[in-house]
N, C-alpha and C positions, 0 to 999 in steps of 0.2 A: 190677498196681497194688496198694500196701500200704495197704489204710486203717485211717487212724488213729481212733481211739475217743476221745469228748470227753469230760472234766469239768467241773461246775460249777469256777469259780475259787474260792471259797470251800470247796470239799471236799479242793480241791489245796492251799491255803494251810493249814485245819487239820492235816491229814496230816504238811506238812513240819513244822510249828510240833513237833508231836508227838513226829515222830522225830530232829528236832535233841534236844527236850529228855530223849528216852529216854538219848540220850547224856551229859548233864550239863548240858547248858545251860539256864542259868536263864529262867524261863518267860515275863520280858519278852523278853533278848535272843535265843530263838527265834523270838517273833514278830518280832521285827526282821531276824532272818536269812530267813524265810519269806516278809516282805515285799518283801526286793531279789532271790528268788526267783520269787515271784512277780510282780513288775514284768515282768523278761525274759520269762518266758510268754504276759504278758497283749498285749505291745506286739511280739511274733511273733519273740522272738530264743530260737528253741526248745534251740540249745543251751548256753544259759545259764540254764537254766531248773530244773525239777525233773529235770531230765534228768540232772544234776547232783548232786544228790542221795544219791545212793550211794556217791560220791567221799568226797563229805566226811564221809559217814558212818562210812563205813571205815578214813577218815584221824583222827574223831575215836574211836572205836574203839578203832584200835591207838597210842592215845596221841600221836599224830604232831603232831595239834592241839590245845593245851588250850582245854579247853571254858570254862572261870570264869578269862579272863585279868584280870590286872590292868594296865588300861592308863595308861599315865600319859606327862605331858608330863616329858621331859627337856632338853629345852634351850629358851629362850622370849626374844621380844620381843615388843612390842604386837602387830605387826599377822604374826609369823610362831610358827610350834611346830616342835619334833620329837619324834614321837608314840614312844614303845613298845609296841608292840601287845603282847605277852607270849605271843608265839606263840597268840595268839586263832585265832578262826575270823574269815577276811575282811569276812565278811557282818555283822559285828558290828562290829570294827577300824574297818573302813572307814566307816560310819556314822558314829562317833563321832568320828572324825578329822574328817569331813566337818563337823559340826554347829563342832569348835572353829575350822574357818576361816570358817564364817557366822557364828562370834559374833564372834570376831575382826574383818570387814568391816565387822557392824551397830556396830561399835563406832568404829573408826579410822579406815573405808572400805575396806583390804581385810586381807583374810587368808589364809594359807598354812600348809598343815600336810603336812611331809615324815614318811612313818612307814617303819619298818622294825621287822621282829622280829611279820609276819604272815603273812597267805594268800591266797590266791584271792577276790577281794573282788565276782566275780558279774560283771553287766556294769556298765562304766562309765558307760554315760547314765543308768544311777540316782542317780547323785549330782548333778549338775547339775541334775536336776529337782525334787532338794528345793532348792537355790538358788532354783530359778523361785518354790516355794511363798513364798518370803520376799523377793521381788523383788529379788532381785540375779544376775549372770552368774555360773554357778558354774562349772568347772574340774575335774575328775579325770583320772588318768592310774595305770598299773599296770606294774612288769615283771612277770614270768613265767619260767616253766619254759622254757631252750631245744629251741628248732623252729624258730629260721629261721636259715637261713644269708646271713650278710652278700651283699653283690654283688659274684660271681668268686669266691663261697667254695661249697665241696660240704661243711660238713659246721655242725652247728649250733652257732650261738653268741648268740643272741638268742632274748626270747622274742616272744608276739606282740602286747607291745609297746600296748595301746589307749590310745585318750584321746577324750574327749568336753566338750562345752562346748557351754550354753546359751544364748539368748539373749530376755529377754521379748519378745512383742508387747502391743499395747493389743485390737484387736479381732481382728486374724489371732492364727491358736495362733505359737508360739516357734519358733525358728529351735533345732534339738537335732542339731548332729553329734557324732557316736557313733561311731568307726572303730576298727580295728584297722591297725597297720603292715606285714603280711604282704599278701599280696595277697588272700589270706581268713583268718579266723581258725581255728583248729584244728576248732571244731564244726562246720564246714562238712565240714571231712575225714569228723567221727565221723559226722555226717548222712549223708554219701555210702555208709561202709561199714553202715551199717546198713539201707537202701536197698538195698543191692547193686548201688552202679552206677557206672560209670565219673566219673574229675572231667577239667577241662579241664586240656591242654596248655599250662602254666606256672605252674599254681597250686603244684607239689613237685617235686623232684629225688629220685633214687633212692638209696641209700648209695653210688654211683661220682658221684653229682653230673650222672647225666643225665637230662633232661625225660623224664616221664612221667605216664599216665592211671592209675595204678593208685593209690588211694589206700591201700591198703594196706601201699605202699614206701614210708610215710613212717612206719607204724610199723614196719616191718621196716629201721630207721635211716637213714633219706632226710631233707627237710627241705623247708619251707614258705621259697617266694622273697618275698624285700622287696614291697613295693606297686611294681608295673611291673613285675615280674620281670627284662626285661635291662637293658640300661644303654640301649639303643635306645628303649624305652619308658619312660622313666624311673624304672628299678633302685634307682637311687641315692639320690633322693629318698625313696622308702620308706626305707630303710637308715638314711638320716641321721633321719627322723623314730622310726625305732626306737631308735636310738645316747640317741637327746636322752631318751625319754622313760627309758630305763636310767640315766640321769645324773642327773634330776631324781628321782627314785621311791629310788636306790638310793645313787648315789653321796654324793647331797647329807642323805639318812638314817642312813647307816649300814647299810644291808641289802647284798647278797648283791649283783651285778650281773652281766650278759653271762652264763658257759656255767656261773654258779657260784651262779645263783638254783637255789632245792631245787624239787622236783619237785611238782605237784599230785592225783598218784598214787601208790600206793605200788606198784605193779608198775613204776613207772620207776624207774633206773637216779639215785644217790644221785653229786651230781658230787664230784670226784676233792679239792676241798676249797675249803672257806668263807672268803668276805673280808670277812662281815658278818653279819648274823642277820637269817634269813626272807628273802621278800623286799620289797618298798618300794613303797609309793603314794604318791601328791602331789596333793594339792583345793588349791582357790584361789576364793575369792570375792571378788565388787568390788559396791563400792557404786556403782551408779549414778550418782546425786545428789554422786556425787566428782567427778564427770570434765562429768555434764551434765545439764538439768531433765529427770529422769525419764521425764514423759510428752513432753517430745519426742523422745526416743528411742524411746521405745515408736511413737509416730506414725510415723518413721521408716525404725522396721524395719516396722510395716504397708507405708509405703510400698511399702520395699525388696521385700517378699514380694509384692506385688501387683505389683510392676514384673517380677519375674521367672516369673511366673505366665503373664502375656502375652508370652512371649518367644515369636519363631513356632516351634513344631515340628519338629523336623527328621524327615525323611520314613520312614513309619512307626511312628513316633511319638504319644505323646499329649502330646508337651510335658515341659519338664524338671519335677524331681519338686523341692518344697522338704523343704532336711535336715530329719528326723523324718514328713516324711509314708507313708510305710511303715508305720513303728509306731502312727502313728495311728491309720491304717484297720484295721492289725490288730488292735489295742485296742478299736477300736470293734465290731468284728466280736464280736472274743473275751469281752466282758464281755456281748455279749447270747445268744453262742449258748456261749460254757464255749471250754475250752482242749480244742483237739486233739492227742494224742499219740500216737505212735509207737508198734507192739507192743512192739518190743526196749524201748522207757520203760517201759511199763505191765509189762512182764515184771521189770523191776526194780526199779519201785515196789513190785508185789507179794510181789516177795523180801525187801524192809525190810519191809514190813508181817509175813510171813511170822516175821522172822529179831527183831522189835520188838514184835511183838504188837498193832501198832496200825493199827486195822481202815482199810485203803483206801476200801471200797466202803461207804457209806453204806446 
């Protein structure tokens, strides 16, 4: 059994804040990239987390990502944008995209901002939950680097594709789905081999395209199956829900889409040639008070969440979970006793601190 070693979350948040801006980034939008970093860790999505961290650091490093982009809107109507990130860092990009379709909603009722020409923007249910802070349903969606192989395909041509969307309550907490379109998302993979332990039978294909437990055939060129994996289980459905989210993020930006988004690492393999720049996100907020009085919705989805709270159990069971209850309790957990992490983390946190000079351990 590997046990992990805790941090306060404020010793993890200064740390990252630190060594984004050892790299060039200016000392607000660190703390901004630190913050959708630390979201992931606090609410238990460990690899999206600091875990992360070394990626981008490496990426903004070897110049891969500019660190002081200049973002700006290139094409606009009231209630829509299209962002140019400037080859930013995601964690930055992505925020600010974010904030113009909340001003955009508070303003018109809603708002939509397609970007292209960024990064790896963290996880998606971070953005939605700054909609919640401003009382509206918020919207995010990302392509990525391919790893999944469409349905009846063995070789990869999607990436993993998430999207998440929020939804207030008045006295129940929000209703916050947060997915990916793989049947897991890749951190699950990197989770697995750092564990050293086997993954289930249909979460990857092998580079011949055949079921297997080894996660490490998917970095030795295997690939990660749609949500359902066959077409028996509903294959397809994932696939299509990956296809859409590459459409909206990429196609409708300007950015890179399917097996021609660029990489989030730089030991991967640079695809064979570009249809766009970077690759593309898509937020979306709505006003409420557009579509219905506010606090009956808000009562509503109480309802709703209490109606389904009581649903009977199915046996074995403690009853079905409402979206975002996971991260609840993990958030709730992690802000009173620190974030848990992994040696192989900690062994790499210490290498930035090591390689940045800035001290880890308090």
């Amino acid at each position: 059994m590997i046990e992990p070693r805790v941090f306060p979350k404020e010793q993890l948040r200064e740390f990252t804040a630190r060594v984004f801006a050892h790299v060039g980034v200016p000392g607000d939008e660190a703390d901004l990239a630190a913050g959708v970093l630390a979201t992931a860790d606090l609410r238990g999505i460990d690899s999206h987390g600091v875990a992360r961290l070394s990626t981008y650091f490496d990426l903004l490093e070897a110049g891969a990502i500019n660190p002081r982009p200049r973002i700006r809107v290139v094409r606009e109507t009231a209630s829509t944008a299209t962002v140019d990130g400037d080859n930013g860092l995601g964690l930055v990009v992505g925020p600010k995209a974010n904030e113009i379709a909340m001003d955009k909603a508070e303003r018109v009722g809603s708002g939509w901002a397609s970007v292209c020409n960024t990064n790896h923007f963290g996880i998606a249910g971070y953005y939605p939950l700054r909609a919640l802070d401003r009382d509206l349903i918020g919207w995010a969606m990302t392509n990525s680097t391919k790893l999944v192989a469409p349905l009846w395909g063995a070789e990869r041509m999607l990436g993993t594709n998430p999207l998440a969307i929020a939804f207030p309550g008045r006295e129940e907490p929000p209703i916050v789905i947060d997915l990916a379109t793989p049947v897991v998302p890749f951190g699950k993979i990197e989770i697995a081999l750092r564990k050293g332990e086997k993954i289930p039978l249909g979460w990857v294909v092998d580079a011949q395209g055949r079921p297997t437990d080894d996660p490490q055939a998917l970095i030795d060129g295997g690939a990660l199956l749609p949500l359902g994996s066959d077409r028996e289980h509903g294959g397809h459905k994932g696939y299509c829900l990956g296809m859409m989210v590459d459409v909206l993020c990429a196609v409708l930006s300007g950015a890179n889409w399917g097996p021609y988004a660029p990489p989030f690492m730089l030991r991967q393999q640079m695809p064979e040639r570009s249809v766009g720049k970077g690759i593309g996100h898509f937020f979306g907020a709505l006003q409420i008070g557009g579509f219905v009085d506010p606090e009956e919705f808000k009562r509503q989805i109480d309802d709703l969440v209490r109606t389904f709270r009581r649903t009977r159990p199915a046996p074995g069971t403690s009853g079905p979970l409402i979206p975002g209850d996971p991260e609840r309790a993990a958030e709730a957990l992690r802000v009173r006793d620190g974030i848990p992490l992994l040696p192989a983390v900690v062994d790499d946190l210490r290498q930035l601190s090591r390689r940045t000079g800035v001290p880890l351990d308090a």
